[in-house]
C-alpha positions as CSV (number, residue, x, y, z in Angstrom):
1,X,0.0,0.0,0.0
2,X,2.1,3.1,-1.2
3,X,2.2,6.2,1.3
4,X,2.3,9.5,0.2
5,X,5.3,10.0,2.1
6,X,7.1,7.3,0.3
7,X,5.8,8.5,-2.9
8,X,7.5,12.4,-2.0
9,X,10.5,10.7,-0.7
10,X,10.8,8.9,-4.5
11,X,10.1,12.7,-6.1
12,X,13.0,14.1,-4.7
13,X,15.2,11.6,-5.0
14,X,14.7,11.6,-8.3
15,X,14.9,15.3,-8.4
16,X,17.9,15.6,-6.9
17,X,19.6,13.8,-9.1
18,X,18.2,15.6,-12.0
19,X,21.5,17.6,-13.7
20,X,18.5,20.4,-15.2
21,X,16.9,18.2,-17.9
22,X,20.0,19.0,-20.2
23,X,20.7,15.3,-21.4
24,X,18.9,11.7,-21.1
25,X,21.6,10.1,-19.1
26,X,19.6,8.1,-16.7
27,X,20.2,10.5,-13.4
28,X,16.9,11.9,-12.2
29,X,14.3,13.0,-14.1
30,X,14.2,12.8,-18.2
31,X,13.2,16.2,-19.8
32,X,9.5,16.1,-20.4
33,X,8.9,15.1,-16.2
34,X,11.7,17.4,-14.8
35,X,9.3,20.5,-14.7
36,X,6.5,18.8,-12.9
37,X,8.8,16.1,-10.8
38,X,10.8,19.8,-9.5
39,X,8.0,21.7,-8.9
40,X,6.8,18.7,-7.2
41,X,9.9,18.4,-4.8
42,X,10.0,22.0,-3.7
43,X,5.9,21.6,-2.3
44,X,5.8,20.4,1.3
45,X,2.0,19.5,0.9
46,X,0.7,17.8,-2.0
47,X,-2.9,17.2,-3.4
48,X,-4.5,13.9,-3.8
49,X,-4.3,15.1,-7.9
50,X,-0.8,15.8,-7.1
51,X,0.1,12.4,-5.7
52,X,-1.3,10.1,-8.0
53,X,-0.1,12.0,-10.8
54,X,3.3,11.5,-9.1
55,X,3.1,7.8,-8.5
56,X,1.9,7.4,-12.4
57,X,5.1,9.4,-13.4
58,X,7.4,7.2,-11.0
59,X,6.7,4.2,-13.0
60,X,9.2,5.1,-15.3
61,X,12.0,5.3,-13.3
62,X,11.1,2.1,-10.8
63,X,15.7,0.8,-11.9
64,X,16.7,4.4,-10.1
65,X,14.5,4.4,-7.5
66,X,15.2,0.7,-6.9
67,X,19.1,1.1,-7.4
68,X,18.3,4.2,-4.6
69,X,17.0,2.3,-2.1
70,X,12.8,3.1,-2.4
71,X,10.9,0.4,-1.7
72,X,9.6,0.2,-5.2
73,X,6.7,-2.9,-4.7
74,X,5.4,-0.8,-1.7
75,X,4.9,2.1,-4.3
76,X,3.3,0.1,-7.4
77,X,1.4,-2.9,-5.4
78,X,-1.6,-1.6,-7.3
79,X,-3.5,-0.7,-4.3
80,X,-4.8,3.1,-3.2
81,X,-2.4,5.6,-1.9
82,X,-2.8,6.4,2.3
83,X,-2.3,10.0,3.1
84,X,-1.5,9.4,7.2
85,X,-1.4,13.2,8.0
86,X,-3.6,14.2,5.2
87,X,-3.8,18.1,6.2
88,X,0.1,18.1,7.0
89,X,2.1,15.5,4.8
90,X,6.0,15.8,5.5
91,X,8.1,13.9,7.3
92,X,9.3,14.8,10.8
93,X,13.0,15.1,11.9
94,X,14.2,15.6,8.1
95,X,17.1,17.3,7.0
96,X,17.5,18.7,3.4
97,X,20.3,20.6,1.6
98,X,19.1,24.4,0.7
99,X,22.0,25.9,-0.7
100,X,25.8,24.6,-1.3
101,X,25.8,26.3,2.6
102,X,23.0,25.7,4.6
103,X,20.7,22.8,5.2
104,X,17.1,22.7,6.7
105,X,16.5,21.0,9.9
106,X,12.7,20.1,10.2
107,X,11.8,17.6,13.6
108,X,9.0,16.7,16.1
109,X,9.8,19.0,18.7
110,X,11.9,16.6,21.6
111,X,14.0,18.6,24.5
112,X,17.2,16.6,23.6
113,X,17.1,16.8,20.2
114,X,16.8,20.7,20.1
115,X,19.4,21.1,22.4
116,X,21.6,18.9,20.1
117,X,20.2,21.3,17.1
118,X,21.8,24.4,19.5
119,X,24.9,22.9,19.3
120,X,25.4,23.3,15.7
121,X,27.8,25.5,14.0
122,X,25.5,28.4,12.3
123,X,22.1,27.0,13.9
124,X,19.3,29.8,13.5
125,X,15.8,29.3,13.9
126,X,13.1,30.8,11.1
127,X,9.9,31.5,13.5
128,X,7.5,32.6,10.5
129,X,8.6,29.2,8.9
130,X,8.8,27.1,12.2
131,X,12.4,25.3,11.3
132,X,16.1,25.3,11.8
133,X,19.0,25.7,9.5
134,X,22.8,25.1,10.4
135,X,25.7,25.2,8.0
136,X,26.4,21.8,5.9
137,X,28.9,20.5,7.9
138,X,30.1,16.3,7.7
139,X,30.0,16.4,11.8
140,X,26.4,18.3,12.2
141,X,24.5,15.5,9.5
142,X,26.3,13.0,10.9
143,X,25.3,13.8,14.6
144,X,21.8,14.1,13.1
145,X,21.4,11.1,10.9
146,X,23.0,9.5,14.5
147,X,19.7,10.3,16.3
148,X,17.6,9.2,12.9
149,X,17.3,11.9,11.0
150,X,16.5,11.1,7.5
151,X,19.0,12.9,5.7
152,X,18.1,13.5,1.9
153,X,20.1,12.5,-1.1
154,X,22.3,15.4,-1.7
155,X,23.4,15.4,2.0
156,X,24.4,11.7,1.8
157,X,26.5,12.1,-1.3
158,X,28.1,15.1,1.1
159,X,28.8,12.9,3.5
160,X,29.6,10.0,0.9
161,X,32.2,12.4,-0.4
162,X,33.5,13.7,3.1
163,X,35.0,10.3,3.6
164,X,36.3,9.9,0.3
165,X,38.1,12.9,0.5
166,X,39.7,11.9,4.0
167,X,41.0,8.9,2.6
168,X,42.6,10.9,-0.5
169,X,44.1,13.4,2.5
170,X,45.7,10.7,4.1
171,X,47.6,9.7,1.2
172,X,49.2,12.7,1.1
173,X,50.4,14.7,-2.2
174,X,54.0,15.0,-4.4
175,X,54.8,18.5,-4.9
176,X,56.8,18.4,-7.9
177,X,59.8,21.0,-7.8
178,X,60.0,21.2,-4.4
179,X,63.6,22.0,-3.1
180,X,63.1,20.2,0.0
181,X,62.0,16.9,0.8
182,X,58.5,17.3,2.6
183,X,57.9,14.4,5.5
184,X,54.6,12.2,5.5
185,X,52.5,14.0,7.5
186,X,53.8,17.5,6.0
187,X,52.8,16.0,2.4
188,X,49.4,15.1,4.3
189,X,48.9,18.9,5.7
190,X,49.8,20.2,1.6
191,X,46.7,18.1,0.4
192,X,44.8,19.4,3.1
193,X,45.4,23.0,2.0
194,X,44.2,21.3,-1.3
195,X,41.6,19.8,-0.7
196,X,40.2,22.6,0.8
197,X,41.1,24.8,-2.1
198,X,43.7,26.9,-0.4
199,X,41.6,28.2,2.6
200,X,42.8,26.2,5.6
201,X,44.3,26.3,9.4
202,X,47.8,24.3,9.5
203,X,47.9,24.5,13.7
204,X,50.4,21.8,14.0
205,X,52.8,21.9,16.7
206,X,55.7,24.5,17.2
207,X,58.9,22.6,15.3
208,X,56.9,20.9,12.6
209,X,57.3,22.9,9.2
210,X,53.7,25.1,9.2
211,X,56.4,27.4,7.5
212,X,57.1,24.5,4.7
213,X,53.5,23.4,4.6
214,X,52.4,26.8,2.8
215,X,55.3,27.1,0.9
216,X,55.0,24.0,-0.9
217,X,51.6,24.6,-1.8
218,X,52.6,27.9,-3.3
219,X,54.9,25.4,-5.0
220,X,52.2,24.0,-6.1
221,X,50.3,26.6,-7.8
222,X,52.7,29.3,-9.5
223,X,49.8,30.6,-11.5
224,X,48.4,32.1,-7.9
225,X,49.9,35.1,-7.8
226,X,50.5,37.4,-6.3
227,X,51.0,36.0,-3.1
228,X,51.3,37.9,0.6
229,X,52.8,36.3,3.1
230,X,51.1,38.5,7.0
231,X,53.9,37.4,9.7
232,X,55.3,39.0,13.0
233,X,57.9,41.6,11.8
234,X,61.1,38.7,13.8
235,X,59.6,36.3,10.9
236,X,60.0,38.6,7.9
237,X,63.7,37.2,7.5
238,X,62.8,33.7,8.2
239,X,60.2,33.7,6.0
240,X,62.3,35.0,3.0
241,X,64.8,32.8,3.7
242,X,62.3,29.8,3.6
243,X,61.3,30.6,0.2
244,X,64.3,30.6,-1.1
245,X,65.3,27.9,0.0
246,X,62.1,25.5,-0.9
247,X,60.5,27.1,-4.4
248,X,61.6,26.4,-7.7
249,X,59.7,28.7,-9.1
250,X,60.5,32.2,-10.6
251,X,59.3,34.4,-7.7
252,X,60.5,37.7,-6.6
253,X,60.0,37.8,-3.0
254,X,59.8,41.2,-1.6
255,X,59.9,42.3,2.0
256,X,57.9,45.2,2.6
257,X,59.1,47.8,5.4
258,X,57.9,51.2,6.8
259,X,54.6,52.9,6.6
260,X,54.8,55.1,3.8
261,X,53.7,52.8,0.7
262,X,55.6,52.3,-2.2
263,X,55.7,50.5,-5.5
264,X,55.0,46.6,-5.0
265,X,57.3,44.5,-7.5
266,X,57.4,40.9,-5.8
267,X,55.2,38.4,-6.8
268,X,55.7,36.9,-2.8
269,X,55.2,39.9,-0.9
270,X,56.2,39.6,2.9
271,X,54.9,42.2,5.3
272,X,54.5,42.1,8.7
273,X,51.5,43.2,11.5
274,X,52.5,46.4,12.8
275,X,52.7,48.3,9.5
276,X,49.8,46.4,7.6
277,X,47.3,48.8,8.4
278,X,49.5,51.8,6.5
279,X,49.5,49.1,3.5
280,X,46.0,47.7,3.4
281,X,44.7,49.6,0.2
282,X,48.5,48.9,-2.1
283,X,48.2,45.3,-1.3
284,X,44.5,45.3,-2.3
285,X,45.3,47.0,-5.7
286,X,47.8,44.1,-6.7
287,X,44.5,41.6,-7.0
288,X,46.5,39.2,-4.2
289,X,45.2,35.5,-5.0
290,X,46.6,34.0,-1.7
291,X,46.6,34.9,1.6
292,X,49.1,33.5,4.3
293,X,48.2,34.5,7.8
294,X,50.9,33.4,9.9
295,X,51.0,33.5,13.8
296,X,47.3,33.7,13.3
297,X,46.5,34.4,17.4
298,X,48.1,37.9,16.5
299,X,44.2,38.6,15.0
300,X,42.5,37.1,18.6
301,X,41.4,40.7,19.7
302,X,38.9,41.6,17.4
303,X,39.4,45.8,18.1
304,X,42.9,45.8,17.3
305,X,43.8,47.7,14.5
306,X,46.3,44.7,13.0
307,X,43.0,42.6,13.4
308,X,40.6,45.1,11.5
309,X,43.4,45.7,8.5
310,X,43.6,41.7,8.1
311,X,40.2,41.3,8.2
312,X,39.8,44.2,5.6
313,X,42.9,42.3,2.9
314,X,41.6,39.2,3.6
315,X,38.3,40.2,2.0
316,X,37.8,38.8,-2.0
317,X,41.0,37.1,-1.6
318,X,40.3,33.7,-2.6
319,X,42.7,31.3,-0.6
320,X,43.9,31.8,2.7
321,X,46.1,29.8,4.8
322,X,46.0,30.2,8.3
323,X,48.9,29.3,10.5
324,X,49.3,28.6,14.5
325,X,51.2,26.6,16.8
326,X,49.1,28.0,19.6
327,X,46.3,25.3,20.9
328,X,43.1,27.3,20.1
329,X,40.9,24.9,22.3
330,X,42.5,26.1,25.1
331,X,41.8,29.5,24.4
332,X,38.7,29.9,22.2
333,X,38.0,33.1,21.5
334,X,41.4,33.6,20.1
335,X,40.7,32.2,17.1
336,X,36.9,33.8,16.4
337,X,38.6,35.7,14.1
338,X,40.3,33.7,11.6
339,X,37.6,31.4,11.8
340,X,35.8,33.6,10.5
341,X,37.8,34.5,7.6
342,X,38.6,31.2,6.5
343,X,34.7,30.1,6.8
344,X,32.1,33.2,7.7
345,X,29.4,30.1,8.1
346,X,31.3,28.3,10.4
347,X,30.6,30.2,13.9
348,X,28.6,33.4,12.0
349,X,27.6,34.5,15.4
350,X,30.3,36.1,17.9
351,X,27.8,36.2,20.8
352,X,26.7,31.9,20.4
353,X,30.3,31.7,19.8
354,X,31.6,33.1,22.8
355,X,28.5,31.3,25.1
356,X,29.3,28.1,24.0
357,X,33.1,28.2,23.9
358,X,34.4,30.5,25.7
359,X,32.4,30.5,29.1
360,X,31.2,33.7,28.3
361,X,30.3,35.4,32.1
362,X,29.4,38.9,33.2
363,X,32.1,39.4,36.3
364,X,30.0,42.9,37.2
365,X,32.3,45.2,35.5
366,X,32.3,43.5,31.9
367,X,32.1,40.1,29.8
368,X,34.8,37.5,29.9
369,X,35.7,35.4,27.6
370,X,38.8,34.1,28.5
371,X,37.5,30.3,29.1
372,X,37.2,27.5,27.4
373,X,34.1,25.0,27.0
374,X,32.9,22.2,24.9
375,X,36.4,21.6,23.8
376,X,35.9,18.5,22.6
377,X,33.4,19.7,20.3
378,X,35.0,22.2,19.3
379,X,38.5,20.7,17.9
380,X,35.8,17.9,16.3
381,X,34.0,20.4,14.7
382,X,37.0,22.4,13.1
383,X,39.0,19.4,12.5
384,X,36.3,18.1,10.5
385,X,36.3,21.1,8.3
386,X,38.9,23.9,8.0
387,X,41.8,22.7,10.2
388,X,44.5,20.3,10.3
389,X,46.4,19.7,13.8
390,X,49.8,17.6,14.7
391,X,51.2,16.9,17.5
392,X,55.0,15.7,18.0
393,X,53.9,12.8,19.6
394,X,51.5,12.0,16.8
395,X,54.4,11.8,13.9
396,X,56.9,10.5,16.1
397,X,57.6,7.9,13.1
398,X,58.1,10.3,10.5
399,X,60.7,12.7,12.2
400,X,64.7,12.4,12.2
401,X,66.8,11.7,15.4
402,X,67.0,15.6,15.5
403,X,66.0,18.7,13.9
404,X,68.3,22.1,13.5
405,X,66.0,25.0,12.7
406,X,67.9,28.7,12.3
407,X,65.4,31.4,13.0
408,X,67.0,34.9,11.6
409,X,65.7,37.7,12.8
410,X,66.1,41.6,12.1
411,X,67.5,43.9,14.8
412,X,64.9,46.7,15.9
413,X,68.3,48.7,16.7
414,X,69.5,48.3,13.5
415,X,70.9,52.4,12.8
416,X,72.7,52.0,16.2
417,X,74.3,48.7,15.5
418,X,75.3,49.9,11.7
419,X,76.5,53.3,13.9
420,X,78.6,51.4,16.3
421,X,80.1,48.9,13.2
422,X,81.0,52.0,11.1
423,X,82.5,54.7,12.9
424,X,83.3,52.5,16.8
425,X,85.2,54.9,18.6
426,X,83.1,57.9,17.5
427,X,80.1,55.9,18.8
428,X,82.0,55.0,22.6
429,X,82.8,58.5,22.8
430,X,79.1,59.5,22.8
431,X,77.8,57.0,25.3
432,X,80.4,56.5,27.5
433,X,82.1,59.1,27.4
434,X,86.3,60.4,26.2
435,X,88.1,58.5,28.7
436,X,86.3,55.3,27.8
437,X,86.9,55.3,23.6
438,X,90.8,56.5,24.5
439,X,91.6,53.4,26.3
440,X,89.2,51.5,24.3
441,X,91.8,52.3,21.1
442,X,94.7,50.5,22.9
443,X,92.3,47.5,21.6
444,X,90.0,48.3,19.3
445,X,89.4,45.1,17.6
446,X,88.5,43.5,20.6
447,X,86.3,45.5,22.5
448,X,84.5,46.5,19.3
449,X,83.9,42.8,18.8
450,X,82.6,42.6,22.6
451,X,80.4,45.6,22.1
452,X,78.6,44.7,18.6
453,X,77.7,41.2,20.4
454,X,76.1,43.2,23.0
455,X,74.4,45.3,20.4
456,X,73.1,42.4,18.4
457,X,71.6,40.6,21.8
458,X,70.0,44.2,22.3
459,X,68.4,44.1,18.8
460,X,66.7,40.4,19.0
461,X,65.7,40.2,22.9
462,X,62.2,41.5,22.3
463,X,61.8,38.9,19.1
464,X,63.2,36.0,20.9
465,X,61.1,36.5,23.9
466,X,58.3,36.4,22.0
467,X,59.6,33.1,20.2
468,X,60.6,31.5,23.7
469,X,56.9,32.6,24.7
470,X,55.1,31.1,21.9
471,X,56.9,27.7,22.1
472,X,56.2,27.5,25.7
473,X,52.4,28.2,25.4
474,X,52.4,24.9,23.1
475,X,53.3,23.1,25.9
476,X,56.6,22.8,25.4
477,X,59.8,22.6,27.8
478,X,62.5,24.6,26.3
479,X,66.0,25.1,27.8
480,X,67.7,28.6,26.7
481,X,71.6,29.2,26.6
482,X,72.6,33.1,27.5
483,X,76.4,34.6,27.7
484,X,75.5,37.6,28.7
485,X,74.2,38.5,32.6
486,X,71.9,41.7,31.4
487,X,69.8,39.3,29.0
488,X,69.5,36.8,31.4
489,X,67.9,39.4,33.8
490,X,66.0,40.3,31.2
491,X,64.9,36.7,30.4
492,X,64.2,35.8,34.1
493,X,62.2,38.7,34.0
494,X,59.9,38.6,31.0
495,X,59.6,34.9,31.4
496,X,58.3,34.0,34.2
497,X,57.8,30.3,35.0
């Protein structure tokens, strides 16, 4: 005995198959039905006319719909179609696709079930319509369909192809030209990036090559160009070094410095936070094609004017790659941001965000978000979509005996240090005084070598602070050699244990 229900569930099964009626190739609807059969799939309540019109059309396409899964003998047993809820015909707890974004949640109202439906990523509720939508997500249909939803066709080929494309992930990818030989799991993190057509978060652990990650893909695709490279200003040299020595191809990389903007010629351009806001409208007029974000919790405060001038270049720039070492799950609201540039229908609502996250409270003087909830959800729901995270521990197998890194980085002290190496005495003489540069001639050499080590420790303290802080908030134990007693104040100091 066919049921209406079965018969709409055949419709737009067949419908959604249906490539637009362009060809007879045996998916969906032929041309002649695919008016009717669409129309048909977009009504929630059908006429008895409707229906048995429907079920006569079916009967052409009883191999699909059997090849499908539709219980085709239920449908054509020859007996009269039931209509159970005659004056309200669709299915409860259903989920259908609505846009390549957002999917429709419908469901008999249960207590548990809408407080799962809260927990999904872009959930909003349409009163005048009396149903949910969330973002299209593998984790939120999957979480439904686990509570028996009846997810429609075009969701289950998502999903279908979800896990296809986690297998292909896993595999890793070759990138041809490459200077350096990538490990596994680096090769693993490049077909990431790929997969996800260049907008991705690469949050492995400090010491794993983020750095090599998004070079390599750049690697990958020379005709994505230009490229900007947004880094702390102690990584502009590391950065530029990198490049050169991992791409094959025929960039100019070009560090940008100052705030007065001049004439870009790189292909790679390399600028750092603290002038980017003085930059913002040059960069924009080049038509950059990638975007590499890296150190990504340097966007967490989302009034900082660093954070509105990324925000404002990352806009129409098609792929962005977001790098971190920093574990975001621990600290939430630091990466709202980028989250939201790499995927605006991810979490499109600070406020829910922040609630279900970051332990949003009032404290009586303001709101803090400085804690951290539903982390396990959390790292499941981004690691199922835009990020990719490594720990050590995790490719243990893959790494060497030991890794050298050399982290250059550019003095902030640079016109006294180039002062003290040109014209030594002239420079003693004005901060120490006469008596001091006389007796340092008896030897020169010497103490000039002494003093320019000094400088140099001067010119980096701040930058490698920051490093040592960065690779400690991962977790890690570091132990730091110092010559000199004035740094190690200043490191015992600043770093505080």
């Amino acid at each position: 005995m066919p049921d209406v229900r079965l018969i709409q569930q055949a419709v737009r099964y067949l419908a959604s198959r249906c490539d637009g009626a362009v060809s007879e190739d045996g998916h969906g609807f032929n041309k002649m039905d695919a008016g009717f059969g669409k129309s048909l799939a977009e009504r929630e309540r059908w006429t008895k006319r409707q229906a048995q019109a429907a079920l006569k059309m079916l009967g052409k396409y009883k191999a699909q719909l059997e090849n499908g899964g539709i219980d085709v003998g239920s449908l054509f047993d020859g007996s009269e179609i039931t209509y159970p809820h005659l004056q309200q015909v669709r299915q409860t707890n259903v989920v259908k696709k609505l846009d390549n974004e957002t999917m429709e949640i419908r469901y008999k109202f249960d207590p548990k079930i809408l407080q799962l439906i809260k927990s999904l990523p872009g959930r909003r509720f349409h009163p005048e319509k009396k149903y949910w939508t969330a973002s299209i997500i593998k984790d939120s249909i999957q979480k439904l369909k686990d509570v028996g939803f009846i997810i429609d066709a075009e969701l289950e080929e998502f999903l279908h192809q979800a896990e296809e494309q986690a297998e292909e992930i896993e595999k890793g990818i070759e990138v041809p030209g490459l200077k350096k030989q990538l490990f596994p799991f680096q090769k693993v993190g490049v077909a990431f990036i790929e997969k996800r057509n260049g907008r991705a978060l690469i949050a492995d652990e400090m010491g794993l090559g983020k750095t090599i990650q998004a070079a390599a893909w750049l690697q990958l695709h020379p005709e994505k160009r230009p490229a900007i490279i947004l880094c702390p200003a102690s990584l502009k040299l590391n950065w530029a070094k990198e490049l050169r020595d991992t791409l094959s191809t025929n960039d100019k990389v070009e560090i940008l410095s100052g705030t007065k903007p001049y004439p870009i010629t790189g292909s790679i351009i390399i600028i750092n936070y603290d002038i980017l806001n003085s930059w913002v409208e040059t960069l924009q007029a080049i038509n950059p094609q990638v975007l590499i974000i890296d150190e990504m919790h340097y966007v967490k405060n989302i009034s900082a004017i660093r954070t509105k001038a990324t925000k404002k270049l990352a806009k129409g720039i098609p792929h962005i790659i977001a790098l971190t070492g920093t574990p975001i799950v621990n600290r939430p609201v630091e990466g709202f941001n980028i989250f939201q540039i790499l995927d605006k229908n991810l979490f499109p609502n600070f406020w829910t965000y922040v609630h279900r996250y970051c332990g949003a409270r009032h404290n009586g003087f303001g709101w803090d978000f400085s804690g951290a909830t539903n982390k396990e959800e959390l790292h499941r729901i981004l690691t199922s979509t835009i990020m990719i995270r490594r720990r050590k521990s995790d490719v243990l197998k893959d790494l060497p005996e030991k890794l050298y890194s050399f982290v250059p980085m550019e003095l902030d002290n640079k016109k006294e240090y180039s002062t003290a190496e040109l014209e030594f005495i002239e420079y003693l003489r004005q901060i120490k005084g006469k008596e001091a540069a006389e007796k340092a001639k008896k030897a020169e050499h010497l103490v000039k070598i002494e003093a320019l080590k000094q400088l140099a420790v001067k010119g980096k303290i701040k930058q490698a602070i920051n490093w040592i802080r960065d690779f400690i908030e991962d977790g890690n134990k570091l132990v730091v050699f110092a010559v000199h007693k004035e740094v190690i104040h200043q490191l015992m100091k600043d770093i505080k244990q």
